[in-house]
C-alpha positions as a Markdown table, in Angstrom:
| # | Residue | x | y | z |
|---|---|---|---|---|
| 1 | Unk | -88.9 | 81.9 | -17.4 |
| 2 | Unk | -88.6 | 84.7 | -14.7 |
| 3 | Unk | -92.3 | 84.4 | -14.0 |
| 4 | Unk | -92.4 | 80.9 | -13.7 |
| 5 | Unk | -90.2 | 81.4 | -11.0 |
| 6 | Unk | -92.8 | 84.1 | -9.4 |
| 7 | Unk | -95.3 | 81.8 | -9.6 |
| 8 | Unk | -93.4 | 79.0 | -8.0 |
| 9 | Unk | -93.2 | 81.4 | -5.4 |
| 10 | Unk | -96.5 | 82.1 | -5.4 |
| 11 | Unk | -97.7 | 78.4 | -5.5 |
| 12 | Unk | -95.2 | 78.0 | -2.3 |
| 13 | Unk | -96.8 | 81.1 | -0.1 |
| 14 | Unk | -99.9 | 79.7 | -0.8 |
| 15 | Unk | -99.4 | 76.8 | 1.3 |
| 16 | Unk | -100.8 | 74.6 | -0.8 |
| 17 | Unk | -99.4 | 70.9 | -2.2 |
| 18 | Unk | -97.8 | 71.8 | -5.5 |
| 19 | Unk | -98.7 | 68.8 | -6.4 |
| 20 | Unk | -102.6 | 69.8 | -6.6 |
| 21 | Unk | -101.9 | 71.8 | -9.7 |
| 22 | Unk | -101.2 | 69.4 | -11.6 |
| 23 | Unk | -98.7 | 71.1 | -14.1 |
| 24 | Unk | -96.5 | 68.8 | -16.2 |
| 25 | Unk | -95.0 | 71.2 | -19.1 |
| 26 | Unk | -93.8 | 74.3 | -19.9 |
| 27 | Unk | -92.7 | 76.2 | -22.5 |
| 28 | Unk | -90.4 | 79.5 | -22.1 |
| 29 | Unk | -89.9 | 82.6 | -23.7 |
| 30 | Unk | -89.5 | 86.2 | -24.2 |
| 31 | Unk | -86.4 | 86.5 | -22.6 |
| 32 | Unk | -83.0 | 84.0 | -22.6 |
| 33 | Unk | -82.1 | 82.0 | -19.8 |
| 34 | Unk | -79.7 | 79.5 | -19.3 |
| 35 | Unk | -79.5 | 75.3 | -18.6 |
| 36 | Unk | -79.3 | 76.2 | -14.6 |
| 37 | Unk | -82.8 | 78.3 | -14.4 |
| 38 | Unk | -84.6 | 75.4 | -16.4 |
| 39 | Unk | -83.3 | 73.1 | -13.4 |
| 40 | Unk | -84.6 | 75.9 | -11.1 |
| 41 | Unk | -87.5 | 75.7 | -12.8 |
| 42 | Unk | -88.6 | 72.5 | -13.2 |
| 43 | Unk | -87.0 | 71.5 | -9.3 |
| 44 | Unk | -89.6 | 74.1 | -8.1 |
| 45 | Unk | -93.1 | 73.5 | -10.2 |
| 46 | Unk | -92.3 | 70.0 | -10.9 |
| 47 | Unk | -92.4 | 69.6 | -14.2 |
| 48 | Unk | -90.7 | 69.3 | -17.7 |
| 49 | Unk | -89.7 | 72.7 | -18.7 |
| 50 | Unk | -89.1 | 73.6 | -22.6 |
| 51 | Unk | -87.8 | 76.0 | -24.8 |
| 52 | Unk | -89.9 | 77.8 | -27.6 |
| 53 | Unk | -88.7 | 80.5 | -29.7 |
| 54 | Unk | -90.7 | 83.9 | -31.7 |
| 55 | Unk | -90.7 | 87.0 | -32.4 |
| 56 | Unk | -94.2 | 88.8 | -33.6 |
| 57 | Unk | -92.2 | 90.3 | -37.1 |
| 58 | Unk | -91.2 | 86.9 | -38.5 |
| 59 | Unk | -94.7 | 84.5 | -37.5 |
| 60 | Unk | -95.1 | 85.2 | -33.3 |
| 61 | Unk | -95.0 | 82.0 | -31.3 |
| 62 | Unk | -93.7 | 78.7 | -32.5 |
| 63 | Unk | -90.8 | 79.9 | -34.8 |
| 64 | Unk | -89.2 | 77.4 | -33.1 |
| 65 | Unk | -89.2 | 74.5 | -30.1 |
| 66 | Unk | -87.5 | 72.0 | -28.4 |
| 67 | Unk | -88.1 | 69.1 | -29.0 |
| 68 | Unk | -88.0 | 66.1 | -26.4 |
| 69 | Unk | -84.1 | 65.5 | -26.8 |
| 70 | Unk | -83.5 | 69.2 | -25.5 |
| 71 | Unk | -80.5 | 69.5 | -28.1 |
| 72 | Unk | -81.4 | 72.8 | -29.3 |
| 73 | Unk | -84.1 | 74.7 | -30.7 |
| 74 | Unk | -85.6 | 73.3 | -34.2 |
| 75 | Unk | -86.2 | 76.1 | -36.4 |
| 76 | Unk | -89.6 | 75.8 | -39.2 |
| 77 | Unk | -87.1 | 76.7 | -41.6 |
| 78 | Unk | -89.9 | 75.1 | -44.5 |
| 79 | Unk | -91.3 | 79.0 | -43.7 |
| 80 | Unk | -88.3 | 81.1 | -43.7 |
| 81 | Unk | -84.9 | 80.9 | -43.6 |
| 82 | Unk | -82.4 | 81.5 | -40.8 |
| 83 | Unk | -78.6 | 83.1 | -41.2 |
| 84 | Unk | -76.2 | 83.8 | -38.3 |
| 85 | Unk | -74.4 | 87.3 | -39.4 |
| 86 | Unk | -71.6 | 88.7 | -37.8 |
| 87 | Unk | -73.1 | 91.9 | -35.9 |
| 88 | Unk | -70.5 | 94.3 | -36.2 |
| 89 | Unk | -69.6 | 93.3 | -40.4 |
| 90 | Unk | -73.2 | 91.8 | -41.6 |
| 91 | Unk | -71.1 | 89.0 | -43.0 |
| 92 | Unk | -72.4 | 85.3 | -42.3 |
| 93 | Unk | -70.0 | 83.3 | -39.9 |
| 94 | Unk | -68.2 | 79.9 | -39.9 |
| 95 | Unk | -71.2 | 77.1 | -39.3 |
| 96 | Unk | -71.4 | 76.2 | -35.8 |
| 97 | Unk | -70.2 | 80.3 | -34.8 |
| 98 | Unk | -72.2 | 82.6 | -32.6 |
| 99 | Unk | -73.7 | 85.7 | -34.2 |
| 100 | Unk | -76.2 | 87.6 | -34.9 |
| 101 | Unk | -79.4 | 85.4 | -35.6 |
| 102 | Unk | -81.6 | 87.1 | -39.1 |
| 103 | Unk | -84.7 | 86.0 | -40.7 |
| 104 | Unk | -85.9 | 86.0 | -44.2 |
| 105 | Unk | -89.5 | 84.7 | -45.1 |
| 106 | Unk | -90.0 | 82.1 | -47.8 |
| 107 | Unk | -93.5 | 81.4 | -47.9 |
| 108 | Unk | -95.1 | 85.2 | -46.3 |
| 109 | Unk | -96.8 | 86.8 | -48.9 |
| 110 | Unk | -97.6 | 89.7 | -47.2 |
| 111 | Unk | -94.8 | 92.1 | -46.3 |
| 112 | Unk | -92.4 | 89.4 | -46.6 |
| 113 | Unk | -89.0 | 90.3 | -44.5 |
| 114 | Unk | -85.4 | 89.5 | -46.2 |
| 115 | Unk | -82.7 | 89.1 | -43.7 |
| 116 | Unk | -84.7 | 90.5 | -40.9 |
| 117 | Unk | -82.2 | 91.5 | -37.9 |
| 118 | Unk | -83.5 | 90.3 | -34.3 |
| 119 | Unk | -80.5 | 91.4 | -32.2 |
| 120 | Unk | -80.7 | 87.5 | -30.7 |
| 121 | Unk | -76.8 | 86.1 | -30.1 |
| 122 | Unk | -76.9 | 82.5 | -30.8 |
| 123 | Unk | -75.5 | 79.8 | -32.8 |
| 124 | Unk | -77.0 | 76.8 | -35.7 |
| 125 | Unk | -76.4 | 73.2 | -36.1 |
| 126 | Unk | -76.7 | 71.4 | -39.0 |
| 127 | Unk | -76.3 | 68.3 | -37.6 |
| 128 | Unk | -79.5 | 65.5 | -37.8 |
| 129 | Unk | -81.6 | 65.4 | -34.1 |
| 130 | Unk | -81.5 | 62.3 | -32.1 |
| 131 | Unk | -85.1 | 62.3 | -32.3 |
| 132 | Unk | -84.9 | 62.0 | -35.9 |
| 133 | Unk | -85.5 | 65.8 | -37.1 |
| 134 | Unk | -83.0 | 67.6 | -39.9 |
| 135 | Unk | -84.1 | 70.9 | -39.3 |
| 136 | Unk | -81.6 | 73.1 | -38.3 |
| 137 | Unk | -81.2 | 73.3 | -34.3 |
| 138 | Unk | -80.5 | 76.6 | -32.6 |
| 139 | Unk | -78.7 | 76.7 | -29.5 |
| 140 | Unk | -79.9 | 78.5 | -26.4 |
| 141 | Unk | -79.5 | 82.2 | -27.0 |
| 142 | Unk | -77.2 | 83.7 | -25.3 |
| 143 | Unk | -78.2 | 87.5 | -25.5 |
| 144 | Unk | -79.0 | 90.1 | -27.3 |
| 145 | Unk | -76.7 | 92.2 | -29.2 |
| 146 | Unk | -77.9 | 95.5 | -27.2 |
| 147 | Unk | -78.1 | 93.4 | -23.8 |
| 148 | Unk | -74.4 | 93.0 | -24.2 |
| 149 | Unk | -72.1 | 95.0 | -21.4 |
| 150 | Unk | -68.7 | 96.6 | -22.4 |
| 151 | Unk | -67.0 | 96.6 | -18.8 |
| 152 | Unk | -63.2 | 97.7 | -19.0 |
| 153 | Unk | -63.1 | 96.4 | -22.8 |
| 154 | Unk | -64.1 | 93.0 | -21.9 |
| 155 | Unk | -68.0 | 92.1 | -23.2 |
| 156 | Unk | -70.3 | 90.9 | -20.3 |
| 157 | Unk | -73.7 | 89.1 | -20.8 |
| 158 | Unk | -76.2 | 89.1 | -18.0 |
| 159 | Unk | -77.0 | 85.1 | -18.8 |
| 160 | Unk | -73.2 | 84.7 | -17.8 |
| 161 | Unk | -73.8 | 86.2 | -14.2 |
| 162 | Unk | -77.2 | 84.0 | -14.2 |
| 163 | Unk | -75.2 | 81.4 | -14.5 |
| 164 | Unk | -72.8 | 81.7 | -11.9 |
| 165 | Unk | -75.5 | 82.6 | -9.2 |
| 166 | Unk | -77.6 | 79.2 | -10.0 |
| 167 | Unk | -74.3 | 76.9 | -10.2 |
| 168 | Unk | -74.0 | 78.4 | -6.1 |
| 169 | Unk | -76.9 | 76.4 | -4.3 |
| 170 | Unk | -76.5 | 78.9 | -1.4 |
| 171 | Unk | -78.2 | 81.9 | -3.9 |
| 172 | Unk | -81.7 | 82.5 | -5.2 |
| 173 | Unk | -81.8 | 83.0 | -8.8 |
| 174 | Unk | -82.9 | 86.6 | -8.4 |
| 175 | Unk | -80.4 | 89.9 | -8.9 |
| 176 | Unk | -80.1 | 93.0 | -9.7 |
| 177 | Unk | -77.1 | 94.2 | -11.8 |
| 178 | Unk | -75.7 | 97.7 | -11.7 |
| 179 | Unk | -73.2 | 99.0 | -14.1 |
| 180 | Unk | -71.7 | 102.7 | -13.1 |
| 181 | Unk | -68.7 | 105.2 | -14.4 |
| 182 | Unk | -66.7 | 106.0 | -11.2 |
| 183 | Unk | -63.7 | 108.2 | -11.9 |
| 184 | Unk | -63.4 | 107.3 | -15.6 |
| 185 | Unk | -63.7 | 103.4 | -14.6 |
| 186 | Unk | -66.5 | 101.2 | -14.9 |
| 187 | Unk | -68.0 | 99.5 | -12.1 |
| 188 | Unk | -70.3 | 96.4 | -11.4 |
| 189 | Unk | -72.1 | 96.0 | -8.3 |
| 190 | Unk | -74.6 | 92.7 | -8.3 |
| 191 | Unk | -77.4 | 92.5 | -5.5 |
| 192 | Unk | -78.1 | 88.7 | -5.1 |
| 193 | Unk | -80.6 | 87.5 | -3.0 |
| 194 | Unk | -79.4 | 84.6 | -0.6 |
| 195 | Unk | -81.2 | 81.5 | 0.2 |
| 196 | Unk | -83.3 | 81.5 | 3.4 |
| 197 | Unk | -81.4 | 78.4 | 5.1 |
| 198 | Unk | -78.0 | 79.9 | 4.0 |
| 199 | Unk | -78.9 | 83.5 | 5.0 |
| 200 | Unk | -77.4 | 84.1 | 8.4 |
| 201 | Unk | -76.8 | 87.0 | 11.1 |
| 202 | Unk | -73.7 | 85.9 | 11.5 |
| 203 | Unk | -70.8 | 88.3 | 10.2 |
| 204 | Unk | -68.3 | 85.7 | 9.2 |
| 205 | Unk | -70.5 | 83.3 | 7.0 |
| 206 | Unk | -71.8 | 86.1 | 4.9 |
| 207 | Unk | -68.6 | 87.5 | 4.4 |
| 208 | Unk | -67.9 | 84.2 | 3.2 |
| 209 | Unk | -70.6 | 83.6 | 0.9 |
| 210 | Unk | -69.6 | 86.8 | -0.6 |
| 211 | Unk | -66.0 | 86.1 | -1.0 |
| 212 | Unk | -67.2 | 82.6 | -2.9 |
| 213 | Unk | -69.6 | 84.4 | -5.4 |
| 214 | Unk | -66.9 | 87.3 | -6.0 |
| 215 | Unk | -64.2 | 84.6 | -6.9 |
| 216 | Unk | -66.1 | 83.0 | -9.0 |
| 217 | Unk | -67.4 | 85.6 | -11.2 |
| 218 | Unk | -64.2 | 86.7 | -11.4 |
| 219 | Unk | -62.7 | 83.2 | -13.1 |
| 220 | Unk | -65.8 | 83.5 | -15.2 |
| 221 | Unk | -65.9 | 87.2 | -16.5 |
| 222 | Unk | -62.6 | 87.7 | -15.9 |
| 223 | Unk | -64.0 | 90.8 | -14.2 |
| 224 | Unk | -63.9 | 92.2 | -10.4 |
| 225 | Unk | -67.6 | 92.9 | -9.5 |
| 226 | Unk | -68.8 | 94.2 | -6.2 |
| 227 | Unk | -71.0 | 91.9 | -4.3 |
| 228 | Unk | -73.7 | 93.0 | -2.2 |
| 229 | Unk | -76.0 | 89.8 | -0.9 |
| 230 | Unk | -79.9 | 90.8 | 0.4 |
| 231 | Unk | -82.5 | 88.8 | 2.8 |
| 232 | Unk | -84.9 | 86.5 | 0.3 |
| 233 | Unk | -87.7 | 88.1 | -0.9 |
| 234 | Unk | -85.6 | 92.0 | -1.0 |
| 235 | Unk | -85.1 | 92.2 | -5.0 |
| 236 | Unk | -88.6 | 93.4 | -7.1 |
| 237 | Unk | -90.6 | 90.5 | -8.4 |
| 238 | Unk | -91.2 | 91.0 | -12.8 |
| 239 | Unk | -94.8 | 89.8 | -14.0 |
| 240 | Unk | -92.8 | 89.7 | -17.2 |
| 241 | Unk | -89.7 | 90.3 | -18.7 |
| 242 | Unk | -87.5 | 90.5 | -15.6 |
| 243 | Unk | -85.5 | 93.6 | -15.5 |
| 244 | Unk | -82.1 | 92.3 | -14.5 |
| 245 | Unk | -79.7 | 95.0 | -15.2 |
| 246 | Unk | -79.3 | 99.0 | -14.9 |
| 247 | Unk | -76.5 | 100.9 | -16.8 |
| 248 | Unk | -76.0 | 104.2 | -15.2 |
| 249 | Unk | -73.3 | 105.0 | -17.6 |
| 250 | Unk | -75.9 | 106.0 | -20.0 |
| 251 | Unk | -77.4 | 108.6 | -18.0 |
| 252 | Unk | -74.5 | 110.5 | -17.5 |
């Protein structure tokens, strides 16, 4: 989904009428993002944007999709069959509970995987689709187990602080999150780039733009983060996975 973004850049530089592309779909993976990048998405290229779910150890692509309802992920459990685990006991959870997302294949025959871990953080319902499926639905992931922050004992997901930035129609959905040890005390310090018709020179509104996105992470992460807002176009484009997050702490 990061690179969709990139190339709704790209189409936009280019000068020409997005329109002559003529895209209508797409479907997003590789990395989680949240309900407010899809809108990001779709507002920018125009079109209906989609989840799909894989991994290359349990079948690559298609492991599962969204289907037109957008009520989760539908899972081709008929292949293999999906448990949410607990990551820190490797006991299954309460239906419905976020966890640890594991695999095990039921019709592979070669080098078949049993409770396969894939460090996704998510959730499955059990409940029947509008649109008529009873495969089990899984709901947007919301990390990965090893993309999961420890700030002053309180656990931080980078999807959160995506979140917060695309709720704010003054920021572009790209940043750059730093995590540091100061002093024995952790630190967070988020670069965010600002929208061209919000970005001033002027002193006061900036201050005040910063002051908004600092209160409001706070409610959210219950954390006090250091704001630091750039000109458009200042944070590093990805061509794929974009890297959203340094942790310093583990080089020192």
């Amino acid at each position: 989904p990061s690179y969709a973004l990139f190339i709704a850049d790209a189409i936009k530089d280019s000068g020409l009428p997005r329109e002559d592309f003529k895209l209508k779909i797409g479907a997003f993976g590789a990395e989680p993002w949240t309900e407010s990048m899809r809108k990001e998405i779709e507002e920018k290229l125009g079109i209906k944007a989609y989840d799909i779910y894989g991994l290359s150890e349990i079948a690559g692509p298609g492991v599962g999709y969204e289907c037109e309802y957008q009520e989760g992920t539908h899972l081709n459990e008929d292949h293999f069959f999906p448990e949410i685990l607990d990551p820190a006991t490797s006991l299954p959870v309460t239906p419905g509970e976020t966890g640890e997302l594991v695999f095990t294949h039921l019709t592979k025959e070669g080098m078949p995987l049993i409770r396969y871990r894939t460090k996704d953080l998510t959730a499955l319902h059990y409940e029947k689709c509008s649109c008529g499926r009873t495969l089990v639905r899984m709901a947007r992931i919301l990390g990965r187990c090893d993309d999961m922050l420890i700030i002053r004992g309180v656990n931080v997901f980078p999807t959160q602080v995506e979140s917060v930035i695309l709720d704010l129609p003054e920021f572009e959905p790209h940043y750059l999150l730093a995590v540091d040890r100061i002093n024995n005390t952790d630190r967070m310090e988020l670069k965010v780039e600002v929208r061209p018709d919000y970005y001033s020179d002027e002193i006061n509104k900036m201050l005040a733009l910063k002051k908004k996105l600092t209160a409001r992470l706070q409610s959210v992460l219950g954390l006090g983060v250091d704001v630091k807002l750039v000109e458009p176009r200042t944070i590093e484009r990805s061509m794929g996975k974009a890297k959203r997050v340094i942790d310093n702490r583990q080089l020192k």
